[in-house]
C-alpha positions as CSV (number, residue, x, y, z in Angstrom):
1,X,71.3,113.6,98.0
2,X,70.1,114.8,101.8
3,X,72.3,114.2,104.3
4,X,70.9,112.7,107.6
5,X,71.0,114.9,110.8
6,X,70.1,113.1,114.1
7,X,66.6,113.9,116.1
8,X,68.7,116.2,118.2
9,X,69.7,118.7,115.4
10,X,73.3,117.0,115.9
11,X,75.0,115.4,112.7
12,X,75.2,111.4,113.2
13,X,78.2,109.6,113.5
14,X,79.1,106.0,112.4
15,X,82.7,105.1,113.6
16,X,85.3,103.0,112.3
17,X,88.8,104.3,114.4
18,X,87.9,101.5,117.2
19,X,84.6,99.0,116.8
20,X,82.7,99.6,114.2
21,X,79.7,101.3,115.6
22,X,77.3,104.3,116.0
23,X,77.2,107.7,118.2
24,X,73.3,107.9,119.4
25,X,73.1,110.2,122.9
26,X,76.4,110.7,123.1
27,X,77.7,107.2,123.2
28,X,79.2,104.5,121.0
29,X,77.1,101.3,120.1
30,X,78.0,98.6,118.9
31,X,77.2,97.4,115.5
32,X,76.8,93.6,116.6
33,X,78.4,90.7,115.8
34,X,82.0,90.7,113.5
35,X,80.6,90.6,110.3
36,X,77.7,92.5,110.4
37,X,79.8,95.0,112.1
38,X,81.8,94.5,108.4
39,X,78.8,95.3,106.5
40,X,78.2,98.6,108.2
41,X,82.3,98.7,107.8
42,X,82.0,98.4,103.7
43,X,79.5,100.9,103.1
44,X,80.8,103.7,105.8
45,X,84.0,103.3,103.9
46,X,82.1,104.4,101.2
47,X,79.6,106.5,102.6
48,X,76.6,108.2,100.2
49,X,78.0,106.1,98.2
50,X,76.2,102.7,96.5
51,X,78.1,99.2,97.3
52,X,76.7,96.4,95.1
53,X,75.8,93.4,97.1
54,X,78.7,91.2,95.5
55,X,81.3,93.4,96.6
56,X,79.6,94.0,100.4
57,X,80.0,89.9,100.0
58,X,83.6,89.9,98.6
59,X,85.0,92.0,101.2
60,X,82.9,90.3,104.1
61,X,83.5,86.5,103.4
62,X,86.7,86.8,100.5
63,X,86.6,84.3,97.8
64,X,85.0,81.7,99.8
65,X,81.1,83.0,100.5
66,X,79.3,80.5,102.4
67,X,75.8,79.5,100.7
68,X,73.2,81.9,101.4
69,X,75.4,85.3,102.0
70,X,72.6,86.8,100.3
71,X,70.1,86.2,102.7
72,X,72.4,86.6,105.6
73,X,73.4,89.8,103.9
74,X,70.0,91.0,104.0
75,X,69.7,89.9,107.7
76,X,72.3,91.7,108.5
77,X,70.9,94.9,106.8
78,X,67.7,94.4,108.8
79,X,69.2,94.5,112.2
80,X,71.7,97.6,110.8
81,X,68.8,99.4,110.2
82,X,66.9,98.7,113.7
83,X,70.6,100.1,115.0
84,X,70.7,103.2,112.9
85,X,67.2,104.7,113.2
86,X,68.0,106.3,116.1
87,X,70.8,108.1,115.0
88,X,68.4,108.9,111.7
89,X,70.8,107.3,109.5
90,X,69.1,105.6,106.6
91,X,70.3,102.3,104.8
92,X,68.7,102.1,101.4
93,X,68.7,99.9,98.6
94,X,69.6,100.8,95.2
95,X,70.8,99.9,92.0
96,X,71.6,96.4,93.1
97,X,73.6,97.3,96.4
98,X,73.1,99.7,99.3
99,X,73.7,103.2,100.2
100,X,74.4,104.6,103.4
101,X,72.8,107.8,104.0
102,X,76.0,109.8,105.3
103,X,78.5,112.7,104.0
104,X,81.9,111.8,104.4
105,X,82.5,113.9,107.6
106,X,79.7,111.7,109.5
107,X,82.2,108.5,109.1
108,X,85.5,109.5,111.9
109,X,87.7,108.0,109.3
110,X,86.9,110.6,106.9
111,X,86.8,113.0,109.6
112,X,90.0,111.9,110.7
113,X,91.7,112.3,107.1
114,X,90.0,115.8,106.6
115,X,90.9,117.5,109.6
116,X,94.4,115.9,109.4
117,X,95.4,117.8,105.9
118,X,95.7,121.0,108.4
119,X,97.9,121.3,110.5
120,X,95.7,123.1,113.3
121,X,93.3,120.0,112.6
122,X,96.2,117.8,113.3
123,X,95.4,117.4,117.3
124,X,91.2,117.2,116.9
125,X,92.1,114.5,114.1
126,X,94.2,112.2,116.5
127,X,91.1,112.6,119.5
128,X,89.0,110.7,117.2
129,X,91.0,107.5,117.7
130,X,88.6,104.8,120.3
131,X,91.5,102.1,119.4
132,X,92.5,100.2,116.7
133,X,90.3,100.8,113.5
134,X,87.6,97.7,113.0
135,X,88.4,96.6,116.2
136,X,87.2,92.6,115.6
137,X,86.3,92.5,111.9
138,X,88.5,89.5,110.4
139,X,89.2,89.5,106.9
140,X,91.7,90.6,104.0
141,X,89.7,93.4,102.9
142,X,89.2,94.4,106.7
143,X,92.9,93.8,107.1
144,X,93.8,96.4,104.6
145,X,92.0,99.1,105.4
146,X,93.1,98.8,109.2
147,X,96.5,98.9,107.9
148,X,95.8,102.1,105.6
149,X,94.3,103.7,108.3
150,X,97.1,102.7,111.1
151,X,99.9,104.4,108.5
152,X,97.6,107.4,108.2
153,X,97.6,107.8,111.9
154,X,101.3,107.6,111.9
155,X,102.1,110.1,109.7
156,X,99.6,112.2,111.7
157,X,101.4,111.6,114.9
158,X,104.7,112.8,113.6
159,X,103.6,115.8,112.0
160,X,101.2,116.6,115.2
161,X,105.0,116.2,117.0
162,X,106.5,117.6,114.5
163,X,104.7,121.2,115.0
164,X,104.9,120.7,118.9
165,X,108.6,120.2,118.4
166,X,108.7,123.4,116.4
167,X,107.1,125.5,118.9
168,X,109.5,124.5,121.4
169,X,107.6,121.7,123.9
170,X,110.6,119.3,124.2
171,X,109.6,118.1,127.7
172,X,106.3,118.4,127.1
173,X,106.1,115.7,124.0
174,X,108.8,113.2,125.3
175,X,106.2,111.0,127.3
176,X,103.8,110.7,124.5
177,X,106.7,109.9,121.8
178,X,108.4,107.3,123.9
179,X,105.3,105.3,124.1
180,X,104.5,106.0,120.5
181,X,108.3,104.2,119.8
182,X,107.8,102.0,122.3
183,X,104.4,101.0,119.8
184,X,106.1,101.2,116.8
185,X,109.9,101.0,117.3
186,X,110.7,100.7,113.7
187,X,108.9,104.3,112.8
188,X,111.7,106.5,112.1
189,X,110.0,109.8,111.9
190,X,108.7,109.0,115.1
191,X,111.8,107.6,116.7
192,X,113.4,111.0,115.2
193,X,111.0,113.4,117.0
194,X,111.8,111.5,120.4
195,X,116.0,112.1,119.9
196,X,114.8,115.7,119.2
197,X,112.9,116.1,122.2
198,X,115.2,114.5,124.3
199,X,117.8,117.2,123.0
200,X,115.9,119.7,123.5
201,X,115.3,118.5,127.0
202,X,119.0,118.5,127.4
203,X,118.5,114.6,128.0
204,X,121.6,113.8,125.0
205,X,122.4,110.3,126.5
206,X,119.0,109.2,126.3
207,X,118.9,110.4,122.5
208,X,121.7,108.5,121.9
209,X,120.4,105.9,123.9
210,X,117.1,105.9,121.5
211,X,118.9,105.9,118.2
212,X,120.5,102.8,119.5
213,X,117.6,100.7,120.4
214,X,115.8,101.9,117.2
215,X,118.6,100.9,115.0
216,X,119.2,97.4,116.6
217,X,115.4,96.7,115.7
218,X,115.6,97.6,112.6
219,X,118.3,96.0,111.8
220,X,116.4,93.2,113.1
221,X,113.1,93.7,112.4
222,X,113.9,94.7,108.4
223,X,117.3,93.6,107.7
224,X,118.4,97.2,107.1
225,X,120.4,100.5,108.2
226,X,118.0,103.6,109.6
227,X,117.4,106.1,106.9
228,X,119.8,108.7,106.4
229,X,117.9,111.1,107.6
230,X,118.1,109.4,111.0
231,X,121.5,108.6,110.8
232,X,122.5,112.5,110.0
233,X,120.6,113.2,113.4
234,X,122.1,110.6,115.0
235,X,125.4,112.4,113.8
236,X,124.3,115.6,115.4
237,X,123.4,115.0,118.4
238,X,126.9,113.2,118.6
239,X,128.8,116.3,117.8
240,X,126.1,118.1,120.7
């Protein structure tokens, strides 16, 4: 299949990390109301890829279609396209669904999970982010993928720390991790980093002070202890 490239020579861009929507000139537009912004959703999730109509209406509406999806469906495809064409992106029909006319790396999602299987790409992989994925698509199916893609980013985020960490940036990463814990306060791996960069900062009662707030809300958040892994750094920052 040909891959679309944009009027400009430029590869377009259809982007789920944020609302649903498409680069044209340099700037994000939005792909209309919440479920049409669904139906571009489903088939960059799968771009180059054909969805059958059925499943584009499973995954929009669930169980419960209202009468006429169909011909909604198709409305929505109409204005999709009007949206598209000037990023030369084509949405075609075929085989009983539709196909949109896109190689994985044209979708940021797929971008994202590319670039983030390198460590160097780690940092370029994270920029990609506009906010929380699907930003304003309701749904189960829209549901799940924003929560694949939200544990995807944080195993991301440690590892980016992780390698900024092992170069030695202590200071350097203790802002962004205490607002990353601060996010997510149950994350280990995350709340981990942040007692090693407070360490390495020479900032020990503040590391201690993390591990404690981290472990009362888990305890109350998931009825557990802190992996052992934490608990063995906890250990060792104890002994200095």
């Amino acid at each position: 299949m040909r891959m679309s490239t944009g009027t400009d020579g430029v590869r377009p861009q259809v982007g789920l990390l944020g609302e649903v929507g498409v680069l044209v000139a340099g700037r994000w537009i939005g792909a209309g109301p919440p479920r049409q912004r669904c139906v571009l959703a489903v088939l960059a999730h799968a771009p180059g890829r054909v969805v059958h109509l059925d499943a584009v209406i499973d995954r929009v509406w669930g169980e419960s279609p209202p009468p006429g999806a169909r011909q909604t469906v198709y409305a929505y495809v109409a204005r999709l396209r009007r949206l598209l064409r000037p990023a030369s992106v084509g949405l075609t029909r075929r085989c009983g669904g539709y196909v949109l006319d896109l190689a994985p790396h044209d979708v940021d999602a797929h971008r994202f999970r590319a670039l983030a299987t390198d460590p160097a790409g780690l940092g370029p992989a994270l920029d990609l982010w506009r906010g929380d994925p699907l930003t304003g698509v309701a749904g189960d199916w829209a549901a799940a993928v924003r929560a694949g893609l939200e544990r995807e980013r944080l195993t991301a985020l440690a590892r980016f720390h992780e390698e900024e960490l092992r170069r030695g940036r202590f200071e350097a990463v203790v802002g962004p991790l205490s607002e990353l814990v601060s996010a997510y306060p149950t994350a280990e791996p995350l709340v981990g980093h942040l007692m090693t960069a407070l360490c390495g900062a020479g900032r020990r009662a503040e590391a201690l002070r993390a591990y404690a707030e981290a472990r009362s809300r888990i305890r109350r958040d998931l009825g557990v202890e802190p992996a052992l892994e934490l608990r063995e750094l906890h250990a060792r920052v104890l002994r200095g």
